[in-house]
ZAZA-846846 format. One record per residue: residue number from 1; x negated, y negated, z of N, C-alpha, C in turn. Coordinates in steps of 0.05 Angstrom, whole numbers. Layout:
# ZAZA-846846
{NUM; {X; Y; Z}; {X; Y; Z}; {X; Y; Z}}
...
END
This chain:
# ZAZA-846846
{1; {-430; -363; -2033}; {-436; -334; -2035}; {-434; -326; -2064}}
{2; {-455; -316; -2078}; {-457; -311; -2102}; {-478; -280; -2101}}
{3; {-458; -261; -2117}; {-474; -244; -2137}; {-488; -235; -2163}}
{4; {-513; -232; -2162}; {-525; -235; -2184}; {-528; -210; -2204}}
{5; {-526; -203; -2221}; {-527; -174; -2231}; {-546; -181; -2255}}
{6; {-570; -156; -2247}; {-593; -160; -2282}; {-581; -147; -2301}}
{7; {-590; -160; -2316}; {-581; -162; -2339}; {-587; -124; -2349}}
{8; {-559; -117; -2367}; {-551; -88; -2379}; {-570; -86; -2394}}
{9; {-564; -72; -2420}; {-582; -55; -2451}; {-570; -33; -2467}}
{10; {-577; -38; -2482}; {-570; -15; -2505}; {-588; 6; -2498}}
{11; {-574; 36; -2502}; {-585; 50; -2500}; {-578; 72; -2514}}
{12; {-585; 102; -2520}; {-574; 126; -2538}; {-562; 138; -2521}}
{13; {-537; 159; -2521}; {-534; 180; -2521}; {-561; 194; -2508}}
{14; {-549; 198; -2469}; {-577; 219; -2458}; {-597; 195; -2451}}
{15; {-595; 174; -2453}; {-611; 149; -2441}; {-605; 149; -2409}}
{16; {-618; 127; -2408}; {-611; 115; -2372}; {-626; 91; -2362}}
{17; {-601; 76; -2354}; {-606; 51; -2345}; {-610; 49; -2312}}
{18; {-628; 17; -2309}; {-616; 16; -2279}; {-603; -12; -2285}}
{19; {-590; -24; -2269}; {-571; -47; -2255}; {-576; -53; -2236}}
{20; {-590; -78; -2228}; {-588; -94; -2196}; {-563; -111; -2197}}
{21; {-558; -119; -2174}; {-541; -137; -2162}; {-550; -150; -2136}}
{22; {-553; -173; -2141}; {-573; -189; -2111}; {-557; -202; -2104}}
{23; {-547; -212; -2079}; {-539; -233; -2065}; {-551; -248; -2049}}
{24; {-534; -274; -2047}; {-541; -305; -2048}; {-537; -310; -2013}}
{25; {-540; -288; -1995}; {-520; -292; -1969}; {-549; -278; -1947}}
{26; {-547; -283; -1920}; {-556; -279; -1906}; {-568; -249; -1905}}
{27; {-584; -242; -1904}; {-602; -206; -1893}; {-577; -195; -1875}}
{28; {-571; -212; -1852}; {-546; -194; -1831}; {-522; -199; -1847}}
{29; {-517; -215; -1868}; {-488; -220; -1876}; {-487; -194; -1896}}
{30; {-511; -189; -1911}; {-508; -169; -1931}; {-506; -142; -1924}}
{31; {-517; -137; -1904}; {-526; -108; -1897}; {-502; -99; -1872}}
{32; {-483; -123; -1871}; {-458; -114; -1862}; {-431; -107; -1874}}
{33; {-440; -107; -1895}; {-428; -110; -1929}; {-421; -83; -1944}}
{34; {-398; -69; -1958}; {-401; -61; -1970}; {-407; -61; -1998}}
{35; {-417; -58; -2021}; {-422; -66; -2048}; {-403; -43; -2065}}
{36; {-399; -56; -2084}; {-387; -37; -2103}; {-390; -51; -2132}}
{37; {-394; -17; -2154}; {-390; -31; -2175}; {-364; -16; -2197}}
{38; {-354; -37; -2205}; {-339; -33; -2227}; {-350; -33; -2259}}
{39; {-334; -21; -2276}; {-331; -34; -2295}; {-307; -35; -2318}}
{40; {-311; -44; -2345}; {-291; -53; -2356}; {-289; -54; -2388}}
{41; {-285; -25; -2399}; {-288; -21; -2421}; {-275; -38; -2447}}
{42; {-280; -43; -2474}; {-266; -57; -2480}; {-232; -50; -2489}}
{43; {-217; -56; -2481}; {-189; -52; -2489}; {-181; -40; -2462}}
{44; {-197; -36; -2436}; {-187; -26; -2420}; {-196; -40; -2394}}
{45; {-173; -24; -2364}; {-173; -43; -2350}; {-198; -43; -2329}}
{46; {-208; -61; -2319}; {-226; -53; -2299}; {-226; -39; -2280}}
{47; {-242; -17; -2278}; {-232; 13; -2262}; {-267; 9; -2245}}
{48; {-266; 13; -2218}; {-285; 28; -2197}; {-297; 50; -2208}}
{49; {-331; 31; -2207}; {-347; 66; -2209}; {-352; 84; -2177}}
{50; {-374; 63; -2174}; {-388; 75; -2136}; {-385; 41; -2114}}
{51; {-397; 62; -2094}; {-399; 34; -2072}; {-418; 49; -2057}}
{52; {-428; 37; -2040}; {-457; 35; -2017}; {-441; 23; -1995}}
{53; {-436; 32; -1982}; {-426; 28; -1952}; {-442; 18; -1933}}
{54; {-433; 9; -1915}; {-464; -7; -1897}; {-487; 8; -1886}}
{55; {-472; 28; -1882}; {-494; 47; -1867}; {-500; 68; -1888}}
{56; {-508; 60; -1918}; {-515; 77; -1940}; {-500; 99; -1948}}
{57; {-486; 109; -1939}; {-461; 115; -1958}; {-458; 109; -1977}}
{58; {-440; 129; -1989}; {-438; 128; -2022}; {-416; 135; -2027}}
{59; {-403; 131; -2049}; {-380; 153; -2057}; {-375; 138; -2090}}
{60; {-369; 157; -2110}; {-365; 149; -2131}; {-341; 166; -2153}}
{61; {-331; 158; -2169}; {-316; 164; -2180}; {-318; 184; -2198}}
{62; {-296; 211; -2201}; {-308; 229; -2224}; {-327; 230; -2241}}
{63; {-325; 208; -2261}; {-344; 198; -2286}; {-374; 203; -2271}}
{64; {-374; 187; -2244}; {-399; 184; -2247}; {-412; 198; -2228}}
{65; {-401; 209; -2215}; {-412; 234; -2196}; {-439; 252; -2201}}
{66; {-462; 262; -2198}; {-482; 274; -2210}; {-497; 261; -2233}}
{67; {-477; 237; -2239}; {-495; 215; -2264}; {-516; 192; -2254}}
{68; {-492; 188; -2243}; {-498; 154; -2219}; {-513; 148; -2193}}
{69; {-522; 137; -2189}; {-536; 136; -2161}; {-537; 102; -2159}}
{70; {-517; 98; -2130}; {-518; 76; -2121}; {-540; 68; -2094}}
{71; {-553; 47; -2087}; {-569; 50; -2060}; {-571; 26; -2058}}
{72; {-581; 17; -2034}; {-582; -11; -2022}; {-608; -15; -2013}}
{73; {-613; -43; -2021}; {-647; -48; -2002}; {-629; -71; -1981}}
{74; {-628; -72; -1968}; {-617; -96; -1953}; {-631; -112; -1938}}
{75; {-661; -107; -1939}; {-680; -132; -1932}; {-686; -142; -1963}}
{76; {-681; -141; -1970}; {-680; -151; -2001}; {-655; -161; -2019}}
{77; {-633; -158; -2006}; {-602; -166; -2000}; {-599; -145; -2041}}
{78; {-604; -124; -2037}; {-600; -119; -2082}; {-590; -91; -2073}}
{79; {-567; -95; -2087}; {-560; -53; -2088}; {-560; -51; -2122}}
{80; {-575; -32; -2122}; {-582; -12; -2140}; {-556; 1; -2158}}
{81; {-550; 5; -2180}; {-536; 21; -2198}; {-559; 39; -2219}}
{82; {-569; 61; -2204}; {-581; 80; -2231}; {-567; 102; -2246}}
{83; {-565; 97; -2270}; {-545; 113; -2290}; {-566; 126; -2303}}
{84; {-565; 155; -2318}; {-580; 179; -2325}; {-559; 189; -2350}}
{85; {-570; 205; -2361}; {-545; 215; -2378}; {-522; 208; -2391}}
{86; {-526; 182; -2408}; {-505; 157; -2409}; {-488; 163; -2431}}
{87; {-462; 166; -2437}; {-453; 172; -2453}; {-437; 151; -2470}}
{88; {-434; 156; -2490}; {-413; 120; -2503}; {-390; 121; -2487}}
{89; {-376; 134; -2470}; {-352; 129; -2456}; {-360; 113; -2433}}
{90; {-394; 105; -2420}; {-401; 88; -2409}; {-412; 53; -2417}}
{91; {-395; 55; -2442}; {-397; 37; -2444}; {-387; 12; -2441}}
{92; {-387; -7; -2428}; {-380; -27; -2418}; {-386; -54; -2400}}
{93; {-367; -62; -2393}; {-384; -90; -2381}; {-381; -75; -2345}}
{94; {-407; -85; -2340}; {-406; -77; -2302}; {-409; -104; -2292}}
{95; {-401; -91; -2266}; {-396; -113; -2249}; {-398; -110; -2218}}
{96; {-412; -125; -2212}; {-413; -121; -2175}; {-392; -139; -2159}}
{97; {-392; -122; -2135}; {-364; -136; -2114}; {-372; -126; -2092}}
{98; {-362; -150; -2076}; {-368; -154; -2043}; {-349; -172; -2034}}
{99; {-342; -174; -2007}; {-333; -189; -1987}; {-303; -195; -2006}}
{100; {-282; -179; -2021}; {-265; -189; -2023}; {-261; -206; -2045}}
{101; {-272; -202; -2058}; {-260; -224; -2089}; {-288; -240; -2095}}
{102; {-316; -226; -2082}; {-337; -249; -2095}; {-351; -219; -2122}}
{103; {-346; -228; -2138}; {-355; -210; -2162}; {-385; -227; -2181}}
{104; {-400; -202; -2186}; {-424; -210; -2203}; {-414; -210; -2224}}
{105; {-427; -233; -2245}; {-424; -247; -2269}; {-422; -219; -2298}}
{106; {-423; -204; -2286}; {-422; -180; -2312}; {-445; -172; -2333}}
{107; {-441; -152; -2337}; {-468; -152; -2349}; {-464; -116; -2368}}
{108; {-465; -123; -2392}; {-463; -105; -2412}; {-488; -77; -2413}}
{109; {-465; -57; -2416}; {-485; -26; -2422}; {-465; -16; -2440}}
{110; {-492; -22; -2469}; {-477; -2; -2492}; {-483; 16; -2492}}
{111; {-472; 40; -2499}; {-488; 79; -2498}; {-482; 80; -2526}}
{112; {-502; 81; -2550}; {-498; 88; -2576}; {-501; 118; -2577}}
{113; {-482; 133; -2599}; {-477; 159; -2599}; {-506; 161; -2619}}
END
């Protein structure tokens, strides 16, 4: 079971990225799945942004509330991270998680002021 996350980017102040995360696991294994992404600034600890619940649900953390938009294709086994409005306090390494301790390989978003 492996998660894959595309690759981050530099971006300005008021930019916006997206982030996939694909998995390596069955159509019914994934879409029974919740996803979530973290991340992990430098000098600090790795803190929860959002998650996609199985039945598309969402819920996300202060920061990213009205910024962020998480979604799932699950015939395509990839949930989505779209970030809008990016500020250098979003900057960091992300990361996807599922099933308990299987985490995507990380993947850097710088926000230049």
């Amino acid at each position: 079971v492996q998660l894959q996350a595309s690759r981050g980017g530099s971006v300005q102040t008021g930019g916006s990225l997206k982030l996939s995360c694909t998995a390596s696991v069955s159509v019914s294994m994934f879409k029974h799945s919740a996803v979530r992404w973290y991340r992990q600034a430098p000098g600090k600890e790795r803190e929860w942004v959002a998650t996609v619940f199985e039945d598309g649900d969402t819920d996300y953390t202060d920061a990213a509330k009205g910024r962020f938009t998480v979604s799932r294709d699950d015939a395509k086994k990839v949930v989505h991270l779209d970030m809008i409005s990016l500020k250098p306090d979003d900057t960091a390494v992300y990361y996807c998680n599922a099933w308990d301790g299987v985490w995507g390989q990380g993947t850097q978003v710088t926000v230049s002021s």
